[in-house]
N, C-alpha and C positions, 0 to 999 in steps of 0.2 A: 526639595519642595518647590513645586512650581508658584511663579508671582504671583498669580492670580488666586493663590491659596485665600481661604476666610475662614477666620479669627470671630472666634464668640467674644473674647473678650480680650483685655491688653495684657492679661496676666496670661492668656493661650500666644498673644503674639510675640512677646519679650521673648521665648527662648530662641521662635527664628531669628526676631533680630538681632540677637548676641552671635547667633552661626553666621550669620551674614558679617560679621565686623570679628572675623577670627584675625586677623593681621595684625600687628600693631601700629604698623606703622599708617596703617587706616582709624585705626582708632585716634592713635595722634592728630591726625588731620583732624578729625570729627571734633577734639577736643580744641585743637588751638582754632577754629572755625567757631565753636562755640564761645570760648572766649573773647573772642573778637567781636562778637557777635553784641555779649556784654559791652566791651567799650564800646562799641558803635551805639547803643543803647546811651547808656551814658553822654556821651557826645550829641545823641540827637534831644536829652531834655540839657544839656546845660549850652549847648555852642547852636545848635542850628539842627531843626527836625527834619530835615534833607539827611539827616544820617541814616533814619527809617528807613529809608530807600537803598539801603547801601548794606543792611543787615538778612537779608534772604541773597543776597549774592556773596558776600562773605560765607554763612551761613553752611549755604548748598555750595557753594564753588569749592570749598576745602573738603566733604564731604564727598562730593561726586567725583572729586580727584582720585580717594583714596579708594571710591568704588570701584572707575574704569582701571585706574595704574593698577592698583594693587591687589585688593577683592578680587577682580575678573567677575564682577555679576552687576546687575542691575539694581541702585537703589529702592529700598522698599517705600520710598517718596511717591512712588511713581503709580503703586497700586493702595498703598497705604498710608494717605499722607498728613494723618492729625495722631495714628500710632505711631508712625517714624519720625514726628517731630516732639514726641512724649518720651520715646527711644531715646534720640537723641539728647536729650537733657537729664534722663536718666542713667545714661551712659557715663556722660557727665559728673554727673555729683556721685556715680562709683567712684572713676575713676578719679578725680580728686580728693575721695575720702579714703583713697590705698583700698578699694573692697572690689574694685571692678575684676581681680586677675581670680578671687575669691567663685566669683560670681560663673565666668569662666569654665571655671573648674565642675562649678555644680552643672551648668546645662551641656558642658564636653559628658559629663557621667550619665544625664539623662534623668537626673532628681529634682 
């Protein structure tokens, strides 16, 4: 599917982005980014809101490692980037709830 593909809706774009994050060890990334993401959060209301600043480069830097290293494709940030940051927190509380490999399986089958 080419990037520049459009999405009627986030429930048409989630099965690309789950084809996009078939690796794991990109998912990984996407997840400990995300977390970090949360303490950074945390740290910017309780130590100092200079952390704000520090939470899109956490965020995207763990995220776009796991694009360029491992993925070999282009994140979907880049043409779609209030779906890919919805993705990504969805991705998220999959994979922390054990359902993400569930999830996987359903859009590898095409349901």
């Amino acid at each position: 599917m080419p990037d520049a593909q459009r999405f009627g809706s986030f429930a048409e774009f989630w099965p690309f982005y789950v084809r996009e994050h078939l690796d794991p060890r990109s998912r990984a990334l996407h997840v400990a980014g995300s977390a970090l993401v949360l303490v950074a959060l945390m740290l910017a209301l309780t130590v100092s809101a200079w952390w704000l600043l520090v939470m899109p480069v956490i965020g995207y830097g763990f995220a776009w490692v796991g694009h360029f290293v491992f993925e070999k494709n282009r994140p979907a940030t880049f043409t779609h980037p209030l779906w890919s940051l919805i993705g990504d927190w969805k991705m998220f509380w999959f994979t922390v709830t054990g359902r993400m490999g569930a999830e996987l399986d359903r859009v590898r089958s095409g349901s």
